[in-house]
C-alpha positions in Angstrom: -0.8 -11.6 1.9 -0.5 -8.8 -1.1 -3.2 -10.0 -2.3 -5.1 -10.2 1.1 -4.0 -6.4 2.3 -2.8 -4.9 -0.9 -2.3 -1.4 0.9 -0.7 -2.5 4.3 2.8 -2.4 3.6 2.5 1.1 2.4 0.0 1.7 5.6 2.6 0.8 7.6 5.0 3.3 5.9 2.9 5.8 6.6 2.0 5.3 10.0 6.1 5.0 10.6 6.8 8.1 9.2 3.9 9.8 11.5 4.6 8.5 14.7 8.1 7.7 14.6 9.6 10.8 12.8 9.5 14.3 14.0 7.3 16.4 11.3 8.5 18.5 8.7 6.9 20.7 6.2 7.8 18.7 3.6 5.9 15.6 4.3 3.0 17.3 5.7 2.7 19.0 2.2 2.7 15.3 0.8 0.4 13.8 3.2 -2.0 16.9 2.2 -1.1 16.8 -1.7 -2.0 13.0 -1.0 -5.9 13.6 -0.3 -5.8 10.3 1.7 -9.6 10.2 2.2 -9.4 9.8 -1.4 -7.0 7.5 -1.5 -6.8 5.6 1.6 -8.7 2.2 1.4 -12.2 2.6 3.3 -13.7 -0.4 5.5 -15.7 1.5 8.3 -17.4 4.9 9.2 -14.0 4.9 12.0 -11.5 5.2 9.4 -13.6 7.7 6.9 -14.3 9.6 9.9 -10.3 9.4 11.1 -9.2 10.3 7.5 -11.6 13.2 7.3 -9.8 14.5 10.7 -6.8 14.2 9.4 -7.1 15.9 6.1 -8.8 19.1 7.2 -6.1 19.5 10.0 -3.6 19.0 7.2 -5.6 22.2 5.5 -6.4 24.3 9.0 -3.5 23.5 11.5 -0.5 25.4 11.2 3.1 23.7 11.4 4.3 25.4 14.7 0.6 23.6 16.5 1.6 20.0 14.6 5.4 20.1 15.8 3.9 21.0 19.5 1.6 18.2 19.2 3.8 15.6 18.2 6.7 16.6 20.9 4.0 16.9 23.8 2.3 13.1 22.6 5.6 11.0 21.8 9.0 13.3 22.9 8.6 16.0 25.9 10.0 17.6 27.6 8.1 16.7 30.6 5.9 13.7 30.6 4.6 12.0 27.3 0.6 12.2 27.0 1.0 8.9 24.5 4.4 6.9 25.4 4.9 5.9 22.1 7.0 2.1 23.9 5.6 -0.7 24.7 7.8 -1.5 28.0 6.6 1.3 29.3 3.2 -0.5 29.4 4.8 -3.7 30.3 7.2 -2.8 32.4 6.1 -2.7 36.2 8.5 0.4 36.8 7.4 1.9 33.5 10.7 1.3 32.3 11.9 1.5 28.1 14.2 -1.5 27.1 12.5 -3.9 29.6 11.8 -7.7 28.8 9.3 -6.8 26.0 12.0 -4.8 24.4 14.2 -7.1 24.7 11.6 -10.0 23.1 11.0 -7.5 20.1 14.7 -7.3 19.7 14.8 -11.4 19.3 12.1 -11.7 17.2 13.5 -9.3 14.7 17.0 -10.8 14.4 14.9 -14.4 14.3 13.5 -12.8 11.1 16.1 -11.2 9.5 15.4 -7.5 10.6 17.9 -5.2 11.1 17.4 -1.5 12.7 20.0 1.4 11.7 18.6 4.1 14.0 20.3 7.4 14.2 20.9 7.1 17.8 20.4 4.1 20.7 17.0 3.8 21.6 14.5 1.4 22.3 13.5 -0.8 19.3 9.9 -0.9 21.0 8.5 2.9 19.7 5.1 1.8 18.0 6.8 3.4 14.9 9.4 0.8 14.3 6.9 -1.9 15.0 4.7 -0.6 12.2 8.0 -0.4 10.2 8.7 -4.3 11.0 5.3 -4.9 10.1 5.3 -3.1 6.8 7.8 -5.3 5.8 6.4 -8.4 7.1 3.1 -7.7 4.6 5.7 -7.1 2.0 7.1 -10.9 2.5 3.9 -12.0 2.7 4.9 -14.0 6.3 1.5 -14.6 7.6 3.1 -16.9 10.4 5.4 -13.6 11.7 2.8 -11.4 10.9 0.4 -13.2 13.5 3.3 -13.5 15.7 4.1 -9.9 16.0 0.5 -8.9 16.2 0.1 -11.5 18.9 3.1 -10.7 21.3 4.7 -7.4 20.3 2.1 -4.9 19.6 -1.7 -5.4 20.0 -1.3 -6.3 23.9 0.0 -2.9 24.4 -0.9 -0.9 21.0 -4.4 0.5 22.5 -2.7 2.4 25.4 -0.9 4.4 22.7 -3.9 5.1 20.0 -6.0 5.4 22.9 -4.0 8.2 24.6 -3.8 10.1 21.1 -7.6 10.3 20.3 -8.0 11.7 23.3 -5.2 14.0 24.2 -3.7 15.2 20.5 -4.3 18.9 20.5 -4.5 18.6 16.7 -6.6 16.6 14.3 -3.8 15.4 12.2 -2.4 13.3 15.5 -6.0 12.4 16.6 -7.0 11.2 13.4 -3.7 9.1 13.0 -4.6 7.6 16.5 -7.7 6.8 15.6 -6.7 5.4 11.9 -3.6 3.1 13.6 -6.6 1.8 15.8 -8.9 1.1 13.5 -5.7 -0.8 10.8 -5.1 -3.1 13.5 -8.3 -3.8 14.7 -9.5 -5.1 11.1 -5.7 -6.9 11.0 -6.6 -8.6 14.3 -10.2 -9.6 13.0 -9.4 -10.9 9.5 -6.2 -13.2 10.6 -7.9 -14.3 13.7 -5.2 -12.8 15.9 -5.8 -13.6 19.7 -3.6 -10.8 21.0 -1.2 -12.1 24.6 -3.3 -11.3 27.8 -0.6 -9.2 29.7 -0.5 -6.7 32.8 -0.1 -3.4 31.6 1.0 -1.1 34.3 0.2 2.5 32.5 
């Protein structure tokens, strides 16, 4: 699987640290110092196009306007415009820690995962998935690859990229959407994923 995606462990880092963890100055100074439509692997006019976003908000957008993005998209107060949870898709109340939750949970203590996360919280945020999955492509376990792909995040993934290309006030957050989108649509493609056909209820 290294061999297959050589970059998609450390995509997944990435994509963890940007959705999952509240920005600082400090990695958005990396992420610029990184020039990742330099470095970035390129397979589509999407992902130049979602990397070229990103890097000139990383050069135009002021912190304060990235920290207000990321709180009104993932945190609050106030509703989220991109629920970054899958139950919350999959859960007819909209609920976090429902069923799918709860599968997520199993399948990482089937494969050996453990979480140590500051504080409780659902396991389900789209950040920790990617996290799971980084380390997945770093086993090279094709089988639980598919697995998670299949069940635990492309049945529910789109609602969250989807809602961040279009209601990010920033590019950095809109590019990321689009990017996370466009990762896991050539990941579906290449394995031959068939992702679970599931209600979503948001």
């Amino acid at each position: 699987m290294t061999e297959q995606f050589p970059y998609a462990a450390v995509a997944c880092g990435v994509l963890h640290n940007v959705l999952y963890r509240k920005p600082t100055s400090a990695f958005l100074d990396e992420l610029k110092s990184a020039e990742l439509p330099q470095q970035w692997p390129q397979f589509g006019s999407d992902v130049s196009a979602a990397l070229a976003m990103i890097q000139t908000s990383l050069e135009q957008d002021d912190f304060d306007a990235i920290e207000r993005d990321y709180y009104q998209l993932f945190v609050g107060p106030g509703p989220m415009q991109a629920y970054p949870w899958g139950s919350v898709y999959t859960d007819k109340e909209n609920l976090v820690c429902g069923a799918t939750t709860v599968a997520f949970k199993q399948f990482c203590r089937d494969h050996g995962i453990a979480f140590e996360l500051a504080h409780n919280e659902p396991e389900d945020h789209i950040g920790l998935v990617l996290a799971v999955l980084g380390q997945l492509f770093e086993q090279g376990n094709q089988d639980a690859i598919k697995a998670l792909l299949t069940h635990h995040l492309l049945p529910w993934s789109h609602r969250v990229t989807d809602a961040m290309a279009e209601q990010a006030q920033t590019g950095l957050y809109r590019g990321f959407g689009q990017l996370t989108a466009a990762l896991l649509k050539d990941w579906q493609t290449t394995l031959q994923v068939t992702p679970d056909s599931i209600r979503l209820y948001k």
